[in-house]
C-alpha positions as CSV (number, residue, x, y, z in Angstrom):
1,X,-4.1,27.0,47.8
2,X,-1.2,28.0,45.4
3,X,-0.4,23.8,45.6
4,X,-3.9,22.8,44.7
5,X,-4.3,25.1,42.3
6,X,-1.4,23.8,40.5
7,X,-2.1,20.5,40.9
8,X,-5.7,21.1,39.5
9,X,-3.8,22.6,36.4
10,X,-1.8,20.2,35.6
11,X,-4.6,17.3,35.7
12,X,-6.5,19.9,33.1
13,X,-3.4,19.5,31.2
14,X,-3.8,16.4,31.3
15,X,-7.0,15.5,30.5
16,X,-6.4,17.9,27.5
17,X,-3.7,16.3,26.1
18,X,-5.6,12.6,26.2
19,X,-8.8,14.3,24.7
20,X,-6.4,15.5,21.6
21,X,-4.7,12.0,21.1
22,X,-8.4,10.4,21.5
23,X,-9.5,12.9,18.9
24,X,-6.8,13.1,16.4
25,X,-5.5,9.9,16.9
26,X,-2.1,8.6,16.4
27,X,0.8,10.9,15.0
28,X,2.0,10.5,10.9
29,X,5.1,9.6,12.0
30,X,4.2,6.5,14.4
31,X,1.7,5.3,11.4
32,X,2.6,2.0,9.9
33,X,4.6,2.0,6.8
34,X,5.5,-1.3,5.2
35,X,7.9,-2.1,2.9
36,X,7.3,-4.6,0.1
37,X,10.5,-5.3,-1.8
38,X,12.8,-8.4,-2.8
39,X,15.6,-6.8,-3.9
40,X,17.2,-5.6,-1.2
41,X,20.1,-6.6,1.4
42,X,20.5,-7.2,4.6
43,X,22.4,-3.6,5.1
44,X,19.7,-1.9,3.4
45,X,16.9,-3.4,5.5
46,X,18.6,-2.7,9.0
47,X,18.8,1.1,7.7
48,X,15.3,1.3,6.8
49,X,14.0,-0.5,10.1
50,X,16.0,2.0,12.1
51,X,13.9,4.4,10.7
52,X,10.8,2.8,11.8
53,X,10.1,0.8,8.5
54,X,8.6,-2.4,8.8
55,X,8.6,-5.4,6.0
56,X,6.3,-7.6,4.3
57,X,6.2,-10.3,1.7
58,X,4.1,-9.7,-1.3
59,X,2.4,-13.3,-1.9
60,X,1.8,-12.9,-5.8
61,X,0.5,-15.6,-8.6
62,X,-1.1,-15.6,-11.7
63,X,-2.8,-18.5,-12.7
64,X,-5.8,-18.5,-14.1
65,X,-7.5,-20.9,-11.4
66,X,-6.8,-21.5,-7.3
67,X,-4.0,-24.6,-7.4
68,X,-5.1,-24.8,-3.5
69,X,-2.4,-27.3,-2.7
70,X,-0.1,-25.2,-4.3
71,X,-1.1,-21.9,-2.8
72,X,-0.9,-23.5,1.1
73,X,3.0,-24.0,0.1
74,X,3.3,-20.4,-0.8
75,X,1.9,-19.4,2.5
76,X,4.2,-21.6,4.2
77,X,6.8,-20.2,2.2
78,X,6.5,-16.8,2.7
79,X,5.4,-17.0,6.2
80,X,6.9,-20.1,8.1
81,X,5.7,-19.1,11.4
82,X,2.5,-20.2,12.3
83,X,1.9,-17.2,14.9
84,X,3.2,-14.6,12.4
85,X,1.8,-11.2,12.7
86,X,1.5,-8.5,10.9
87,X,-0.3,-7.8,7.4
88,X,-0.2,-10.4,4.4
89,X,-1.0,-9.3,0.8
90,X,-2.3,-11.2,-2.1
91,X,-1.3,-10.9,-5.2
92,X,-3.5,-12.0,-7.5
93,X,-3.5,-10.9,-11.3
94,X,-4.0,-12.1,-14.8
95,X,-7.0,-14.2,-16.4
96,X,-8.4,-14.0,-13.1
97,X,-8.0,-10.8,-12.1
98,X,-9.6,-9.5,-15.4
99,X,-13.0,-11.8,-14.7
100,X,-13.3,-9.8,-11.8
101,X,-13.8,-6.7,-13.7
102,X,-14.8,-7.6,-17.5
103,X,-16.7,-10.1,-17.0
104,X,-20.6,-9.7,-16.5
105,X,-21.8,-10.7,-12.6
106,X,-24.2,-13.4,-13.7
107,X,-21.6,-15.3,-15.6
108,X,-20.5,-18.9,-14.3
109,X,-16.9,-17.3,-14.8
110,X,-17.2,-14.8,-12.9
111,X,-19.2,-16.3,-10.0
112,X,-15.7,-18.8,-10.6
113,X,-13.3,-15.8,-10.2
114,X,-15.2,-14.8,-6.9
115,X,-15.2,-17.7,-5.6
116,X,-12.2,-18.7,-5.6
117,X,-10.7,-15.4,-4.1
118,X,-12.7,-15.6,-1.7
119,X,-11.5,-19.3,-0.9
120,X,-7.8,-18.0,-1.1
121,X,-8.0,-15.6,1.3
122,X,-10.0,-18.0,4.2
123,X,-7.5,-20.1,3.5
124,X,-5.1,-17.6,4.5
125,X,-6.7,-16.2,7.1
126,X,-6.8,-20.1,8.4
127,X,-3.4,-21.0,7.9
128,X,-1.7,-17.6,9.5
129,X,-4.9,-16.3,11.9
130,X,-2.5,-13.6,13.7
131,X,-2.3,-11.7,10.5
132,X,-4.4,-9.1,8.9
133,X,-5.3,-10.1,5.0
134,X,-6.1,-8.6,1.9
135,X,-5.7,-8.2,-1.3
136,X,-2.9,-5.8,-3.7
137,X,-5.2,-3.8,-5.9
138,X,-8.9,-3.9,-4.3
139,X,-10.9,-2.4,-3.8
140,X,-10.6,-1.1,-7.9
141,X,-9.7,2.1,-8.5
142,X,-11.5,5.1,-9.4
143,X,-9.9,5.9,-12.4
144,X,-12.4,4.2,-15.0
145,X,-16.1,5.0,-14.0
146,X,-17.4,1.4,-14.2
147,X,-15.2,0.8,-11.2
148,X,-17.7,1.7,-8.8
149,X,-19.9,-0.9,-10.1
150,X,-17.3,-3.5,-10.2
151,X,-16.6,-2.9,-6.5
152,X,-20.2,-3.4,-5.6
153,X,-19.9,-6.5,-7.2
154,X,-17.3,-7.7,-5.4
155,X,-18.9,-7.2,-1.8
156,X,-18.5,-10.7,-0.8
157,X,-14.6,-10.7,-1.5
158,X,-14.4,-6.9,-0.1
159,X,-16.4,-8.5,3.3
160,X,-13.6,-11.0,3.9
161,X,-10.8,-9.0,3.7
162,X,-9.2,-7.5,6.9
163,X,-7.5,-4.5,4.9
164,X,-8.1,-2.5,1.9
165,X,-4.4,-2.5,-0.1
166,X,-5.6,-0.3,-2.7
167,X,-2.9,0.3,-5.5
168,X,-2.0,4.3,-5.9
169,X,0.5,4.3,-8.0
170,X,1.4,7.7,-10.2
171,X,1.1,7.6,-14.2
172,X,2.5,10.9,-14.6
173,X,5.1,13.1,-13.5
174,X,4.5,15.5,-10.8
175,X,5.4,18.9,-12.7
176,X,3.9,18.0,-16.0
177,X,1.0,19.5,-17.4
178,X,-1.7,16.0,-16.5
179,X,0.6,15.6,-13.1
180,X,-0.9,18.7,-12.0
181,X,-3.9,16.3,-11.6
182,X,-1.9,13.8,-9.5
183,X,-3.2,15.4,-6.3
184,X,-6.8,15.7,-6.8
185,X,-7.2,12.1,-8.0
186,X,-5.5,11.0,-5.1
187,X,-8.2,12.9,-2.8
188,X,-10.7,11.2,-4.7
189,X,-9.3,8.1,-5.0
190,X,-8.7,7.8,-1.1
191,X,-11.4,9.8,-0.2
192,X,-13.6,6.5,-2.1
193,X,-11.4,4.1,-0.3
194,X,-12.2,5.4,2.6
195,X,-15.7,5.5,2.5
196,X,-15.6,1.7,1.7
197,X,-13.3,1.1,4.4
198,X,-15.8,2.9,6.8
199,X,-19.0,0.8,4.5
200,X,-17.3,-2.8,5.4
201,X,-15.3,-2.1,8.5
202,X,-11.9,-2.6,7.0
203,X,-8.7,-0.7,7.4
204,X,-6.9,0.6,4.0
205,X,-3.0,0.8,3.6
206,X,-3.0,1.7,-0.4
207,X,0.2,0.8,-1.8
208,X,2.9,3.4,-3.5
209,X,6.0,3.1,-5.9
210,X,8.5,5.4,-6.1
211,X,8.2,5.1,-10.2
212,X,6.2,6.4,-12.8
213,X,3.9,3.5,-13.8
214,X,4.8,1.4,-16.6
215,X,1.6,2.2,-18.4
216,X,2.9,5.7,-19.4
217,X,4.5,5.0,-23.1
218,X,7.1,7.8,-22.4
219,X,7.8,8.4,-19.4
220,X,7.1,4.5,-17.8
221,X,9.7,3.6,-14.7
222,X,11.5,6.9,-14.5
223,X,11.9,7.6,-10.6
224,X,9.9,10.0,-9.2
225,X,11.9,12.7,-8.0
226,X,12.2,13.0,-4.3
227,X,10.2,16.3,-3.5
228,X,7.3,14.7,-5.8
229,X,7.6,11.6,-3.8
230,X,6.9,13.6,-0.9
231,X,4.3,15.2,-2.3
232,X,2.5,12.1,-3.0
233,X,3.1,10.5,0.6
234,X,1.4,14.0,2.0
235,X,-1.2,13.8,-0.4
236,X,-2.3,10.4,0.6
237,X,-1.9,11.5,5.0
238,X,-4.0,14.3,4.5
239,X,-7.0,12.7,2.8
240,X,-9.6,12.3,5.6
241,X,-13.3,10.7,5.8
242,X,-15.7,11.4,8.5
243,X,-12.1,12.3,10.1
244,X,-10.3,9.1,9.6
245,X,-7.3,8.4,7.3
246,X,-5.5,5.6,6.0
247,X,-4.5,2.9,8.4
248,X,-1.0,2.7,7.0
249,X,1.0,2.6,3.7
250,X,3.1,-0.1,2.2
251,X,6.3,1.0,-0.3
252,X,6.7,-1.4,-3.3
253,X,9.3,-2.1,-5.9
254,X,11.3,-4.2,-8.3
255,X,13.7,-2.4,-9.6
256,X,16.6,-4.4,-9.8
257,X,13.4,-6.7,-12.3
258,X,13.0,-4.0,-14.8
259,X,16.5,-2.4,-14.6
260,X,17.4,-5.8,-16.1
261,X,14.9,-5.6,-18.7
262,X,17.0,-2.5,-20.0
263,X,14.7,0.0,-19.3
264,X,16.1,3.5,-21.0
265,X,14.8,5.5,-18.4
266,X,16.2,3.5,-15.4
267,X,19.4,2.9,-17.4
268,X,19.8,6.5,-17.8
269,X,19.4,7.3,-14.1
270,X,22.2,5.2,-12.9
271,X,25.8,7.4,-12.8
272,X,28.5,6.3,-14.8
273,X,30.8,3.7,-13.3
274,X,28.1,3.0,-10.5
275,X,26.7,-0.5,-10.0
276,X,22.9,-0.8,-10.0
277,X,22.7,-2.5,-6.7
278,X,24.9,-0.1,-4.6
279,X,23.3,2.6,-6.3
280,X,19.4,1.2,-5.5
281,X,20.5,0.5,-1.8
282,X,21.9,3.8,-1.6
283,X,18.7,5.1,-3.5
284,X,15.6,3.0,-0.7
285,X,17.7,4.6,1.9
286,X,17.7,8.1,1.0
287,X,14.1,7.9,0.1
288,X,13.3,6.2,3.3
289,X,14.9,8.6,5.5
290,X,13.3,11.5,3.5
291,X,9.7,9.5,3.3
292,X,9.9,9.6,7.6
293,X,11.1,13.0,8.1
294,X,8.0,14.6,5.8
295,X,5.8,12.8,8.1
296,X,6.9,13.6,11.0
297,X,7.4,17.2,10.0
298,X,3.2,17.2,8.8
């Protein structure tokens, strides 16, 4: 009896332990988090894939019309395998970009813009079908109200997309007076790309940067200090809607770009007598390591 009884509690242990991965789902720590960065070396990269990182190239362009023949070679380019897997971002910004959200619905340019988006992305789709597609930066953000409206607009774009890469990058610091903000408008913000996510049926990995966003006059490019970073990765895990939360995240830069702009902020961050490129490999690392241990720690 003592034997069957045991074996009866185990299978209940069981059962309860499937129940709660059905129900909560996967762990914070096994949830994928893509890198998106052209700056870095091969050392760098093996150290951040040990720690579970995976990497994608950001397909980005801004002309102000589809060059179609020209757009195939990028996709070629960036992704030479034809059974390549994994996620594939567009980057599409500019003139275009800015029809998409200025210009009025009913207006030949704009029914232009959408169109052609939408061809981009079925070509895509077409030319690397083993991938999941979308586009850096849509759905629009939340920050301006007219936003909402804009992403109704764009229904037929949001439709072919397989994931939402929203773009949540922080304008102000952390500790400062408007960062106390930070973390409410990323429950918002989240909270609405969830609910389209769950509206079209599409996952949403929003993108992050380790920066300050260039936008802010004063403070533009300074690096986020590392508990704030954290802080911001939590923010964005423990948004939920209708219990679900964002399918993964994907890590972008270019610093190694702008610290060659001569940016006072970066060029102050760099020690003395320090290179910029053994101090920014240094630098992904340490955020990296510190970016999978808050997650698997919440």
């Amino acid at each position: 009896m003592k034997k069957k009884a045991a074996i009866a509690i185990q299978l209940i242990l069981i059962q309860l332990v499937v129940f709660t991965t059905l129900s909560f789902g996967q762990s914070k720590a096994d949830l994928p988090f893509y890198i998106c960065m052209s700056d870095l070396d091969s050392n760098t990269k093996q150290a951040l894939k040990q720690d579970g990182f995976m990497f994608n190239t950001l397909l980005d362009w801004y002309t102000p019309t589809l060059d179609e023949t020209a757009f195939r070679a990028r996709v070629n380019q960036a992704f030479p395998d034809a059974n390549a897997t994994g996620i594939g971002v567009l980057d599409w910004e500019g003139e275009a970009f800015n029809k998409l959200r200025l210009v009025d619905a009913n207006n030949p340019d704009y029914q232009s813009a959408l169109a052609q988006y939408i061809k981009a992305l079925q070509i895509a789709k077409s030319m690397r079908p083993n991938m999941k597609w979308g586009y850096y930066a849509l759905p629009f953000g939340i920050r301006d109200a007219n936003e909402r409206q804009w992403n109704k607009t764009i229904a037929p774009l949001l439709q072919e997309c397989d994931i939402f890469f929203p773009s949540l990058y922080q304008y102000y610091p952390q500790s400062s007076t408007t960062g106390d903000n930070e973390s409410t408008y990323v429950t918002k913000y989240i909270t609405e790309m969830l609910r389209l996510g769950a509206k079209y049926n599409k996952m949403v990995m929003p993108f992050v940067w380790h920066r300050i966003y260039i936008n802010n006059k004063d403070k533009a490019l300074t690096l986020i200090p590392l508990k704030d970073f954290e802080i911001r990765i939590i923010d964005i895990m423990n948004v939920k809607y209708k219990g679900k939360g964002v399918d993964g995240m994907v890590w972008w830069s270019s610093d190694t770009f702008y610290y060659k702009q001569g940016n006072d902020n970066m060029n102050k961050e760099v020690p003395a007598g320090t290179d910029f490129a053994t101090y920014h490999a240094a630098l992904m690392v340490k955020y990296g390591a510190s970016i999978k241990s808050v997650l698997a720690q919440n």
